[in-house]
C-alpha positions as CSV (number, residue, x, y, z in Angstrom):
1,X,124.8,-32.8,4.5
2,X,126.2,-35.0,1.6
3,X,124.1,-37.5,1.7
4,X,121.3,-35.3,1.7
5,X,122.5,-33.9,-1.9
6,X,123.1,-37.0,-2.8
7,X,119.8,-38.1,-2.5
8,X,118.7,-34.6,-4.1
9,X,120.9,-35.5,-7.3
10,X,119.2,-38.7,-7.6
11,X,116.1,-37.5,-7.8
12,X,116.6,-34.9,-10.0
13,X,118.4,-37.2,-12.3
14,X,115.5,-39.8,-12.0
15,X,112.8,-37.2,-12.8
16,X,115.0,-35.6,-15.7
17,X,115.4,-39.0,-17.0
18,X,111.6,-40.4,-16.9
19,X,110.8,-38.6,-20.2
20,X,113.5,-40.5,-21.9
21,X,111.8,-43.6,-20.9
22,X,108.6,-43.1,-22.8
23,X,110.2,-41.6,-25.4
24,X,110.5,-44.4,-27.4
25,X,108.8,-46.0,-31.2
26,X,105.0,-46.8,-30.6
27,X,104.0,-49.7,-33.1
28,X,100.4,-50.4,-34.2
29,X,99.2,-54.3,-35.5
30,X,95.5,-55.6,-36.1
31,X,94.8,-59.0,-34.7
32,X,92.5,-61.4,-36.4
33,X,89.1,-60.2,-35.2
34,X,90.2,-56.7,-36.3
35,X,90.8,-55.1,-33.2
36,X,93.7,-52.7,-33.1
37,X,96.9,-52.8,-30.4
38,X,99.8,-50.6,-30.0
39,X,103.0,-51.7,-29.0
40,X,106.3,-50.2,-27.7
41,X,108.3,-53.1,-29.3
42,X,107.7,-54.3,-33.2
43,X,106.1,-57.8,-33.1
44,X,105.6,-60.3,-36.0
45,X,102.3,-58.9,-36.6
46,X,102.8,-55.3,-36.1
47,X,104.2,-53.0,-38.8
48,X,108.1,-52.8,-38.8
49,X,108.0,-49.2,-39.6
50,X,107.4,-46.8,-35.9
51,X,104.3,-44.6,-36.0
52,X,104.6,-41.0,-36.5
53,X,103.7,-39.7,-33.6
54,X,105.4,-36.4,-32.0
55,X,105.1,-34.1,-29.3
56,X,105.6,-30.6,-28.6
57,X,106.6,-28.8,-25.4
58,X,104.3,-26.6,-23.9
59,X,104.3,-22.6,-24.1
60,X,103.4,-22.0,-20.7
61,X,103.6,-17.9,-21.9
62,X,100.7,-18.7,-24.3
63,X,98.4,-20.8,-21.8
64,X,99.1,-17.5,-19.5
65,X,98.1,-15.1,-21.9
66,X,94.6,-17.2,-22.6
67,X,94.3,-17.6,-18.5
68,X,94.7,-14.1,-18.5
69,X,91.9,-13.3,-21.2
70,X,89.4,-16.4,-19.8
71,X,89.8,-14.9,-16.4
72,X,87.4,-11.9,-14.9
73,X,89.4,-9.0,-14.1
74,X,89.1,-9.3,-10.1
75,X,88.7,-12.5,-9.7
76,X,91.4,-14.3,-7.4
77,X,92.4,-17.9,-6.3
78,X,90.0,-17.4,-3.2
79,X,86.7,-16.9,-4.1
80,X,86.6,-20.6,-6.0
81,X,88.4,-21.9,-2.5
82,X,85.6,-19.9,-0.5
83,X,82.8,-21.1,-3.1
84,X,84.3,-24.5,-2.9
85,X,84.5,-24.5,1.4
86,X,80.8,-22.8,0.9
87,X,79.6,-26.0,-0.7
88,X,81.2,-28.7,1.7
89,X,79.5,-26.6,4.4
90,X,75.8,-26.8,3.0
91,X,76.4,-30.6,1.5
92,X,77.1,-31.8,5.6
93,X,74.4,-29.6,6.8
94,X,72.0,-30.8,4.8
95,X,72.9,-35.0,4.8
96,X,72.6,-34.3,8.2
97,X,69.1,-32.8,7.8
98,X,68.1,-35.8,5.9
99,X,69.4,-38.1,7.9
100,X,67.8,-36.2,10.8
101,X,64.2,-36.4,8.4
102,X,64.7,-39.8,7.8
103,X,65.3,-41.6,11.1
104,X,63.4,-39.0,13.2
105,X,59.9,-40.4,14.3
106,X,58.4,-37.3,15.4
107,X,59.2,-33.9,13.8
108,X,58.2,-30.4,14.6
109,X,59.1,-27.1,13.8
110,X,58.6,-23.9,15.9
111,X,55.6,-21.3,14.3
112,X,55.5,-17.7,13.8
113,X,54.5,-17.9,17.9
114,X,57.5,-19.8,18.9
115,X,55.9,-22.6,19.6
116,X,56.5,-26.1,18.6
117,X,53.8,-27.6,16.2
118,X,54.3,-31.4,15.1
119,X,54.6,-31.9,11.3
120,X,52.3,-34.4,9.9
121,X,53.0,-37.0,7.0
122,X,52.6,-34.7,4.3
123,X,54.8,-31.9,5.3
124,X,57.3,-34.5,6.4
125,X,57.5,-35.9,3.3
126,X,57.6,-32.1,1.3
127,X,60.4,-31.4,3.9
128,X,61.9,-34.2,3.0
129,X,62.0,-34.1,-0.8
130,X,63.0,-30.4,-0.1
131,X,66.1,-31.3,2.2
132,X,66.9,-34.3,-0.5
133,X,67.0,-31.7,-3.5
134,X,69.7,-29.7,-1.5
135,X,71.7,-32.5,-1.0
136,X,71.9,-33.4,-4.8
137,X,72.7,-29.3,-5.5
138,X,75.6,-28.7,-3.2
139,X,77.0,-32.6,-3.1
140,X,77.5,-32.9,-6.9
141,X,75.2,-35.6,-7.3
C-alpha cells in the first residue's frame, strides 16, 4: 500500500512540476539570411534581454458560460456520439459497396417484380460514381 502512494506522489509531483520546466526566458536572434530563431538559452547572436511573453491561466467559469450560450438548449453529449457512430456506419457500408462495384464482373439488381435484371455498363458506371460520392460524404474525404 506504500509503495503504491509512493508512486502516486511521484507522479503528482512530476506533473505539478512540468509547468516549471517551460516556464523559463524565450530569446529571439536573426541569422544572416534573415530568418528568425527562438531560443530558451541567450546565444552570442540572440538579444541578451528575454522576450516578453506571458501567460494567463484559464477561467474555465467563463469558457462554461460561452459553452453554455454556443450550445442548443437540448442538445446532449449523445447525439454527436450517435451522429458520429451514424457516420462510421454508412462510410463501411458504402467502401464496401464500392469495392463490391469495382471488382464485381457481373452486377444486377432486383426490379419492381423481384426479379434480377443485369446492369449494363452505363448504369454500372452511374452506380458507381453514385456509391463513390457517398463514400467522400460520410468518410471525410
Amino acid at each position: 500500500m506504500i509503495r503504491k502512494g509512493a508512486i502516486a506522489f511521484v507522479v503528482m509531483l512530476a506533473v505539478s512540476s512540468a509547468g516549471m520546466a517551460f516556464a523559463g526566458d524565450i530569446y529571439r536572434w536573426t541569422d544572416e539570411d534573415g530568418n528568425i530563431h527562438f531560443s530558451d538559452h541567450p546565444t552570442p547572436e540572440a538579444s541578451k534581454e528575454p522576450l516578453a511573453i506571458g501567460s494567463l491561466l484559464t477561467d474555465t467559469s467563463k469558457i462554461q458560460a460561452n459553452a453554455a450560450v454556443i450550445e442548443p438548449v437540448g442538445a446532449t453529449l449523445e447525439e454527436p456520439r450517435a451522429q458520429a457512430l451514424d457516420r462510421e456506419e454508412k462510410c463501411a457500408t458504402n467502401k464496401a459497396r464500392l469495392k463490391r462495384l469495382l471488382t464485381s464482373r457481373r452486377l444486377h439488381r432486383k426490379d419492381e417484380n423481384g426479379v434480377s435484371v443485369y446492369l449494363d455498363e452505363d448504369e454500372i458506371f452511374a452506380e458507381r460514381e453514385r456509391v463513390q460520392n457517398q463514400v467522400m460524404e460520410y468518410c471525410n474525404f
